[in-house]
N, C-alpha and C positions, 0 to 999 in steps of 0.2 A: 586821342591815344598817343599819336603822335609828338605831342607836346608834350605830353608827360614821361616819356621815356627817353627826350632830348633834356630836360628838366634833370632826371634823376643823375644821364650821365655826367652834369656838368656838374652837380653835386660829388658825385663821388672826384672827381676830377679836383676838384677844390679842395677835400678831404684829402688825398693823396698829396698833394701838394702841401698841404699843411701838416700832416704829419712826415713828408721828405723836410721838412725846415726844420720839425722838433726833432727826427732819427739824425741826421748829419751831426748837430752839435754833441749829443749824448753821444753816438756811436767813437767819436770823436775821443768825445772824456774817458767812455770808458777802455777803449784801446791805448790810451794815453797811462791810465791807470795801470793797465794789465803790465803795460809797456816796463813801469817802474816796481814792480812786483807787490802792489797794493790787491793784493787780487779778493781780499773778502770785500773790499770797496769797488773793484772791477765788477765781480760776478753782481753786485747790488746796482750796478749802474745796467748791465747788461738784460738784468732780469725787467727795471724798469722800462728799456726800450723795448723788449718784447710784450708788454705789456700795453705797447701804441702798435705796434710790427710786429705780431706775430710769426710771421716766415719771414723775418729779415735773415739772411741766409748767414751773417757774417756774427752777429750777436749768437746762433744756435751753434754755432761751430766752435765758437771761442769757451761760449759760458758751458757746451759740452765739454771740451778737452780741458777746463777746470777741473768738472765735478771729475775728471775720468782719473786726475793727478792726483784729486783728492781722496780717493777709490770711492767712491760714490758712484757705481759702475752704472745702477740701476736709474737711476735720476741721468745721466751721461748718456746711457742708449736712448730714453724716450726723447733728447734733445737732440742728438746728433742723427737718427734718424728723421728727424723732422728738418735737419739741417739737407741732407742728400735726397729726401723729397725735395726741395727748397732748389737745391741746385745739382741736379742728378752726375754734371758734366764737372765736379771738384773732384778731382784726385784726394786731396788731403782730408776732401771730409768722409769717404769711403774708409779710408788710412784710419779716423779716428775714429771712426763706429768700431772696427776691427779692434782695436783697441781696447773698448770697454766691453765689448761682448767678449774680446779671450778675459777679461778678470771677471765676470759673471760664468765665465767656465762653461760658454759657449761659441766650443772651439773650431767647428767644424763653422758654424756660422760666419765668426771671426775670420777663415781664410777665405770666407766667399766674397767678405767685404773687402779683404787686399788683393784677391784677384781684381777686384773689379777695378780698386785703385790703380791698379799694375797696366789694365787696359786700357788706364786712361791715358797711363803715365810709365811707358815699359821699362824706363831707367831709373827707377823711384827708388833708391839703397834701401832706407829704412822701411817700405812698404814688404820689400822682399826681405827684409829682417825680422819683420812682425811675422812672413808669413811662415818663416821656418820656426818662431816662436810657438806660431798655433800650432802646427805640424810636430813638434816635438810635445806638445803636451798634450797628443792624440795619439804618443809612442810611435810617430812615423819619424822615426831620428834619420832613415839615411833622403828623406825627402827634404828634412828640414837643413839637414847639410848640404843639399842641389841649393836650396832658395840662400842659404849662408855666401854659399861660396860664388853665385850668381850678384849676390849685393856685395861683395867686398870685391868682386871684378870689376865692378862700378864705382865704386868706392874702397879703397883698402885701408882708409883709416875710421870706420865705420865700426868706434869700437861695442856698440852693442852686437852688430854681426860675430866679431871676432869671440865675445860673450858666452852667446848662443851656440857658436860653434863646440867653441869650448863643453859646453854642458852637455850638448847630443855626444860626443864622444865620449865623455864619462858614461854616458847610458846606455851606447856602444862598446863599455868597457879599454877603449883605447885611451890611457890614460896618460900614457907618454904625449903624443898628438893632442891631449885634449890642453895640459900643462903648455904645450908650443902657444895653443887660440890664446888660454886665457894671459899669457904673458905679454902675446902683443896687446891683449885690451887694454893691460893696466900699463903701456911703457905707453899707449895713447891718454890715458886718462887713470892716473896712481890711484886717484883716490875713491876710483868704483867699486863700492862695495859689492854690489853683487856677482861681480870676476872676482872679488876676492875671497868672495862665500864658496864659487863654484872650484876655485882652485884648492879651497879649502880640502871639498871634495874630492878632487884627483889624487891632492896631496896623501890623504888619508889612507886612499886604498893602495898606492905604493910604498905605505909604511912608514911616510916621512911625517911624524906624529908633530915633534916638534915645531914644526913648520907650519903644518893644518891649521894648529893652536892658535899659532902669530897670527896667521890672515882672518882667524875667526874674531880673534879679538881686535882685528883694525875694521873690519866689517861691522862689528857691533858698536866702536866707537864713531866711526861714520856715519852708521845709519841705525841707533840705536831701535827704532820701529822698524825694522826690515828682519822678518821673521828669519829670513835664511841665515844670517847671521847666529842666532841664538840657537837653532834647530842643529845647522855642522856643528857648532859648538860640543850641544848635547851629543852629538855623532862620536867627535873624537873622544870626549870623556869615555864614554860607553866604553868605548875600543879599549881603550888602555883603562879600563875597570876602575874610573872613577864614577860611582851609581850616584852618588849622592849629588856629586855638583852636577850630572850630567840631569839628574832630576829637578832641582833648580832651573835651568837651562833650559828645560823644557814649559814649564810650567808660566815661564818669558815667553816662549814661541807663543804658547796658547792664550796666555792673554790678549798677544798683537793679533794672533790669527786661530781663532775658537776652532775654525772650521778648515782648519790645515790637518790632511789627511795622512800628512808625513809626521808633523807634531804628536799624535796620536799614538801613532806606531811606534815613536823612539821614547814618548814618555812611557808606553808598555813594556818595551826592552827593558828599560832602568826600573820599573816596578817587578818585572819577572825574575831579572839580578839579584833585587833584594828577597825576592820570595815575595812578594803581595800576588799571588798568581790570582785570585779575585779580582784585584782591579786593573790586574794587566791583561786580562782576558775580556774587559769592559772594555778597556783604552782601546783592543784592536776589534773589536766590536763597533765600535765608535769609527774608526779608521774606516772600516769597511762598510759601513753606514754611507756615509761618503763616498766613498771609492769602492766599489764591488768588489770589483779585481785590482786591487791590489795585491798584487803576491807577496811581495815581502810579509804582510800582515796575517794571509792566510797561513803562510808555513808560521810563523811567531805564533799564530793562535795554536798549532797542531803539535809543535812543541812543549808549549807551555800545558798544553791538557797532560802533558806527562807527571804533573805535577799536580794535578787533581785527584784528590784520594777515591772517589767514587765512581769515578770517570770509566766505563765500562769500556769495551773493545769495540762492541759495537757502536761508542759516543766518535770513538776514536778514530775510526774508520769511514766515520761518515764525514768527520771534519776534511778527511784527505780527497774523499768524492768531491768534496767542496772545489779545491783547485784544482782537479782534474775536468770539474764542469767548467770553471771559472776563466781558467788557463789553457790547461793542456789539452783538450778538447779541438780549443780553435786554432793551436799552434799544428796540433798533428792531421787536423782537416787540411792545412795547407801542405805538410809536408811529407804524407805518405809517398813511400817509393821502394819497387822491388828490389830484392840483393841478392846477386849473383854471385857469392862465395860458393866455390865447389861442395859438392854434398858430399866429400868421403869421410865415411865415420871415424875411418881410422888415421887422416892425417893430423900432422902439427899444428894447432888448432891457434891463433892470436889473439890476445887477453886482454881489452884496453880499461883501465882503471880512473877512474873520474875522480877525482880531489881536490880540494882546496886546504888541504891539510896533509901534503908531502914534506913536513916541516915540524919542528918542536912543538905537538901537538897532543893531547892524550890520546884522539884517535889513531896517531900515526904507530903509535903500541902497541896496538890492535889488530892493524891489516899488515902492517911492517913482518911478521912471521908469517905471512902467507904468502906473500910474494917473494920472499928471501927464496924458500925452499919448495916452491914449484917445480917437478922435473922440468929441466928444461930441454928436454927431449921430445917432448908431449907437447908445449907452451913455449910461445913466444909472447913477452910481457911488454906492452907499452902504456907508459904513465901519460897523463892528460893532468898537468899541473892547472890550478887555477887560479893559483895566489900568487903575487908577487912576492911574498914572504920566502925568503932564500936563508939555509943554517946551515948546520953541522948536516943534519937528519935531511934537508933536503938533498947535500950531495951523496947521501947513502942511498937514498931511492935513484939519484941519477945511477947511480954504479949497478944498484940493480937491475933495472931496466933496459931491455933491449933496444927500445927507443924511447928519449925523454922529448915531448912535446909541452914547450912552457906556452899554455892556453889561458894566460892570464889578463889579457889584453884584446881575448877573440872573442869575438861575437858567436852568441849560441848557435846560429847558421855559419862561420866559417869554422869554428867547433865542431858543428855535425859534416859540414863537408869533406873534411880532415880524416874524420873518425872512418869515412868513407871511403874515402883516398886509403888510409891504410888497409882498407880490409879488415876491420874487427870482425870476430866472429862472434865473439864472445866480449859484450862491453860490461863493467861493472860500476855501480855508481857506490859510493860510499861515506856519502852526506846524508841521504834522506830530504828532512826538509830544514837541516842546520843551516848555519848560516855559509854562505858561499856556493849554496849548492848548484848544479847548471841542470834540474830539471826538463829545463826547458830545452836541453837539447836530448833527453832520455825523452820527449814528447815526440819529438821529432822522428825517433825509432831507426837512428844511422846504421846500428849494426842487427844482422838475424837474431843474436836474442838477446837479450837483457836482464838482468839480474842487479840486486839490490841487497846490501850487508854493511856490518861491521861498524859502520861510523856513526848511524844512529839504530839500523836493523829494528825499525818495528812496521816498516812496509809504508810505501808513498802512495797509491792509492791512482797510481799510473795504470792503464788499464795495458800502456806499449814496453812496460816491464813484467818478463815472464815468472821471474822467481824469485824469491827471497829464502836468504840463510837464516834458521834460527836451529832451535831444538823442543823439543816436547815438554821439555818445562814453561820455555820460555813463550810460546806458543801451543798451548794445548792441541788436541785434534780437535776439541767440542768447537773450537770459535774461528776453524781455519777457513770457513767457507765463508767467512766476512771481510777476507782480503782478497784484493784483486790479484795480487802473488799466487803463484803454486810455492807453497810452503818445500823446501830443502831442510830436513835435519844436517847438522854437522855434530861431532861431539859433544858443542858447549855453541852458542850462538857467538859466541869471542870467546876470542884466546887471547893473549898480552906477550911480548919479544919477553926471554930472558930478562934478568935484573943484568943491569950494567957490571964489569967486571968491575972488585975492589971493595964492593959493598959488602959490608962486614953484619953477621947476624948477632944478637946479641940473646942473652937469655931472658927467661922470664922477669921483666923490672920487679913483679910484687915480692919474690924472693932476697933480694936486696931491700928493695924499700919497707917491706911492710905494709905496704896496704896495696889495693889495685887498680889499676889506672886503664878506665874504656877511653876509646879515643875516636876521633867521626874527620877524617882526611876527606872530606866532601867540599861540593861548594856551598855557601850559606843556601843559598836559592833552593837547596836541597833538604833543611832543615824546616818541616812543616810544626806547625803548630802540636801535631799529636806525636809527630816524633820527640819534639822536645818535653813532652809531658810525662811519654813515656821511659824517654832515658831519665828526668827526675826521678821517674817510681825508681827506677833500679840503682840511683846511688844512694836512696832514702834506704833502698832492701841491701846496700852494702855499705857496711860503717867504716868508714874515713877513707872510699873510694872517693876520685875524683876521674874528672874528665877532661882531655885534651881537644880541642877543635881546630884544626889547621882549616885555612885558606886565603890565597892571595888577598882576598876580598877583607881579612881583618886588618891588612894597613893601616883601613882606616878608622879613624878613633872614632867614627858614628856610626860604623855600621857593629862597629867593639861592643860600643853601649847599649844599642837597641837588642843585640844579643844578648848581654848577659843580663838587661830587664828582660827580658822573653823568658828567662829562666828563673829569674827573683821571682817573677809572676808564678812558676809551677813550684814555688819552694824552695828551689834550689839555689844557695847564695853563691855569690859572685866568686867567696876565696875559696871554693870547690871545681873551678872551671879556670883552665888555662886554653892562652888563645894565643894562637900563632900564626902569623904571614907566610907570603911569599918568601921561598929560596930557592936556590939552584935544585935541582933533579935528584942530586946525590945522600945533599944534606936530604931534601925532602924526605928519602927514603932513611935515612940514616935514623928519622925520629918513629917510624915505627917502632924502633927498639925501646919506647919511652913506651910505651902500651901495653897490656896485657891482653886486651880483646878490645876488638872492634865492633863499634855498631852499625850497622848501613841503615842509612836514611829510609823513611818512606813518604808518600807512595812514591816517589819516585828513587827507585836505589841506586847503588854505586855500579861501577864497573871496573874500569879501572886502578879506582881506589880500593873496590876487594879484590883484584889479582894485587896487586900491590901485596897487600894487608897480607893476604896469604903467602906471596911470595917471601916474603919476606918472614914468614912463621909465626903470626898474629892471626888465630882462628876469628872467624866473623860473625857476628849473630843478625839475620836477616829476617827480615818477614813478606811471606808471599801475598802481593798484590793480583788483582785484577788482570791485569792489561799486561804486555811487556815491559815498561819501565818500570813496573812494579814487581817485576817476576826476577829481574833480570844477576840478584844476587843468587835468590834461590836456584837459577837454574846455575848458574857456577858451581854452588857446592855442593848442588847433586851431583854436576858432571865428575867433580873431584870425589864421591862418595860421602859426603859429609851432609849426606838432609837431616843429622840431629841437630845440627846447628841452625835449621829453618824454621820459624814458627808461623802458625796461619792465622795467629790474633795475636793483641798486645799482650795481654795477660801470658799466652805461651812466649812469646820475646822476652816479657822480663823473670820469667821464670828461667829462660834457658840463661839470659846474661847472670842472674842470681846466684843459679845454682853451678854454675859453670867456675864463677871468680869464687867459690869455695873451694874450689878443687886445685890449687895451687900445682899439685908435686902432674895431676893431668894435662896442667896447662903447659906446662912446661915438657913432658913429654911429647904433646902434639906438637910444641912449637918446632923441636929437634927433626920431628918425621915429617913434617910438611913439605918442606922443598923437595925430598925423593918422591911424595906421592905425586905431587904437581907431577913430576919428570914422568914418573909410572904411567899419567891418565893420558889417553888419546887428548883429552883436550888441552890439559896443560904441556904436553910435549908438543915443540913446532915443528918436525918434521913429520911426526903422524897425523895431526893435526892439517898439514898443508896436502898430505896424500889424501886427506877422505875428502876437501876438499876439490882436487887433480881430478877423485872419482867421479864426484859431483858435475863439474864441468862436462866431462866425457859422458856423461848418462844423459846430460840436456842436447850434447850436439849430438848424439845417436839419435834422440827421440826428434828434432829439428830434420835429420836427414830422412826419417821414414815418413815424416810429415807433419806430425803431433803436436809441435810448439813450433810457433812464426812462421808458420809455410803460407 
């Protein structure tokens, strides 16, 4: 027995020995290879020795952080963990497991493998750079900015830290400080593309468009396959409403990266732009597919259902339970906390207003006469700016406001700390789930009650917001018990500022021209397939009417073309349709006087564009939908007394715009009495308007101090 197990060892002995003589020279070659960047002929030399050595520790380490460069993440972990089997006491190969488990989007793993690097090796820069990498892409931005600013103490010219830092403060929204990171990256290293992607980023939400552009396009020429590049790209276009290239742009991202959860979302933006709300409702289906919570996608999907003809209240409604389970749920488990604002019913009560659209905005039209004409005897007004975006219109809301806090740069927790610090009593949000909005600190619940209006007003589905402004058009009583809001009537669910002084009214155009001219001041995105079918029927029911379609969005010559095929397609030829751009505010209004009657879009209808439309003494033919975006002309023109103008099918809509543009010598008298009615109705006057409002308030903080809401 004896002999044969002295026998076997000096075999294996001999074996060992002879495959140490064949490993040295290959390991040799192929580190010599890797050395000179031949690396499809390294990884083939490497594979071979592991094929004599299995756990040669130095071949799994190398021919791992190959496959990990090559994103072969999956092939990369099953080596390099055989690699840290192999030699448990390597820092770097801990470092490079971490590595391909964060691009398998196993992030939480990832940081367990650079701590452990970290233990080996407590000064390791780039170990504590990956670790703030995994940490930020587990949303712990301010841990990841410990582990940033921990590697660039160790190293400060460690420009992927300074990278990273960069990026977590963009997601921190500090975008000044994020611009400082990313600039030191790239004065270490010009030509990183992805500090020049990230800055793209910063760049964009400071408004510096121009700019964003530049770095997007040197990002893409540097690293033509690096999705971030093409993805900001699509970003910026979006922004500045170019849909077409910004769709392009995307459909680049997804090629490189199928299963990018950002790609997804911004190719749905630029399909929901154009109006494809079917397949932008896919894309962010796809998005969340991927990514659960994602919020950006959830509110883009809650949005976009506004633009669903079918789309019930209760589809609607449950879409917004979605981010409330998804999101606000776990934000407000952490941050419930009692408020001790005095309970007297009858003091001066402080009003903090949530925006990202204090600025040349259509919603800023909207809320802009409610807060002008607040007593301020009753109320004391503080704005919560959220945009970097500074005009004309934002120094108007500074002058209004008793205090302007520019929150455009705070983090939803030093936002809600703030909101606390002053003492709201009364916080109002006025986004909904548009874009900019700071839900997340309405999650958080900083002030006693909470309340939701105005900027998109069809209810966020917060269960730590107590009420919403609408009216009984606009929100039936039969469907109120489906929102988490206690329903507020006001007059009209919005109101619109006066028309600018100097705008001039003009009379009926068909009187002059001879024939009569419907006109649709919307955004395309607002023009559905049966809307356009059925404004066809009505210029087919009126001989030698035509139709005017303003919006920025027809700049462009393809989104020109795809429209007036949309309409060749229902009959209707091209030299019956005039199409107009972007203008200044003035002109804008000045071309209502080119119209006769307007049409509003469905299902999703106008708002602005019919206070406009009327303001301006252009009656409007609407049809009552569903849901709120769909109600939302209708309930305007009832507020103003005009529900003959509302139909509750196509057939009654082209009957009303029909029989209406026969009536020439009434069109023209309604247009003359219009602007006194507006003035006449609670809803169209701003100072009556802002008092039932004053009441409003005052009935929630009475019912707050007996108990009833947020006690």
């Amino acid at each position: 027995m004896g002999s044969n197990v002295g026998q076997r060892a000096l075999q294996n002995a001999r074996l060992q020995k002879r495959q140490q003589a064949d490993v040295l020279p290959l390991l040799g070659q192929a580190l010599e290879l890797h050395k000179k960047g031949r690396l499809s002929e390294a990884k083939a030399a490497y594979r071979q020795l592991l094929q004599i050595a299995p756990n040669q520790f130095i071949a799994l380490h190398m021919l791992g952080a190959l496959e990990s460069d090559a994103g072969n993440y999956q092939q990369a972990e099953i080596l390099l963990s055989r690699a840290v089997a192999a030699d448990p006491r390597s820092a770097e190969a801990h470092m490079s497991l971490g590595v391909a488990l964060n691009g398998l989007k196993r992030h939480a793993e990832a940081r367990e493998s650079y701590r452990k690097a970290l233990a080996l090796r407590p000064n390791y820069a780039l170990a504590l750079s990956n670790l703030g990498n995994a940490s930020a892409a587990l949303d712990l931005h301010l841990e990841a900015l410990e582990s940033y600013d921990r590697a660039l103490a160790i190293d400060g010219n460690l420009a992927e830290a300074h990278n990273g830092c960069g990026s977590a403060l963009c997601r921190l929204r500090n975008y000044d400080e994020a611009l400082a990171s990313l600039n030191r990256a790239l004065a270490i290293k010009p030509d990183y593309a992805a500090a020049l992607a990230n800055r793209a980023v910063a760049l964009r939400e400071l408004q510096r468009f121009d700019e964003a552009m530049a770095d997007c396009n040197r990002a893409i020429a540097l690293a033509p396959d690096d999705v971030n590049g093409w993805l900001w790209r699509a970003n910026v276009l979006l922004q500045t409403r170019q849909m077409t290239q910004a769709l392009a742009d995307c459909d680049k991202a997804l090629a490189i990266a199928p299963d990018s959860d950002q790609a997804h979302l911004v190719l749905g933006l630029c399909l929901a732009g154009l109006g494809r709300v079917d397949e932008a409702l896919a894309s962010f289906d796809r998005a969340l597919d991927i990514r659960p919570d994602l919020e950006s996608a959830i509110s883009s999907n809650i949005f976009t259902l506004d633009f669903v003809p079918d789309a019930s209240v209760e589809r609607h409604q449950q879409a917004r339970r979605v981010w409330w389970e998804r999101i606000g749920a776990k934000i407000a488990s952490e941050a419930a906390a009692p408020h001790d604002n005095s309970r007297d019913p009858d003091r001066r009560l402080v009003l903090g207003y949530v925006s990202s659209d204090f600025n040349a905005h259509s919603a800023a039209f909207i809320f802009k006469p409610v807060l002008q004409h607040h007593d301020r005897a009753q109320f004391e007004i503080v704005c919560y700016s959220c945009s970097s975006k500074v005009d004309a219109t934002t120094r108007e809301f500074q002058g209004i406001a008793d205090r302007w806090r520019d929150a455009s740069q705070w983090s939803d927790d030093r936002l809600a700390a703030q909101i606390r610090d002053d003492r709201i009593d009364i916080l109002i949000d006025l986004s909904g789930h548009t874009r900019g909005n700071r839900l997340g600190v309405f999650a958080r619940k900083p002030a006693p009650i909470q309340a939701h209006g105005w900027g998109h007003g069809t209810g966020t589905g917060l269960p730590t917001i107590d009420y919403l402004f609408s009216d009984p058009v606009g929100i039936p009583y039969d469907v109120r018990h489906l929102f988490t809001e206690t329903v507020v009537d006001l007059p009209c669910f919005v109101t619109l500022a006066p028309l600018p002084a100097g705008i001039t009214r003009a009379g009926t155009p068909a009187i002059s021209n001879g024939f009569v001219t419907f006109g649709v001041f919307n955004r395309i995105s607002k023009i559905s397939d049966e809307a356009a079918a059925v404004w066809s029927r009505i210029l087919e029911r009126v001989p030698g009417s035509r139709l005017l379609i303003k919006d920025v969005a027809l700049d462009d010559q393809l989104v020109r073309d795809k429209l007036l095929a949309r309409f060749a397609a229902c009959r209707l030829p091209a030299e019956r349709v005039d199409l107009l751009g972007a203008t200044l505010r003035d002109a804008h209004l000045a071309s209502f006087n080119r119209i006769d009657i307007a049409l509003d879009p469905f299902p999703q209808n106008g708002g602005v564009s019919t206070w406009e439309a009327l303001q301006m003494g252009v009656p409007v033919v609407a049809k009552l939908g569903n849901s709120l975006p769909g109600r939302a002309a209708g309930a305007i023109l009832t507020a103003l007394g005009l529900p003959n103008w509302v139909a509750d099918s196509e057939e009654a809509y082209v009957e009303i715009a029909a029989s209406r543009a026969a009536e020439i010598g009434e069109l023209d008298t309604l247009r003359r009495e219009l602007p006194a009615t507006i003035n006449a109705a609670a809803a169209g006057n701003p100072i009556s308007y802002a008092r039932a409002v004053d009441a409003a308030y005052r009935a929630m903080w009475t019912r707050y101090c007996n108990g009833a809401v947020g006690a």
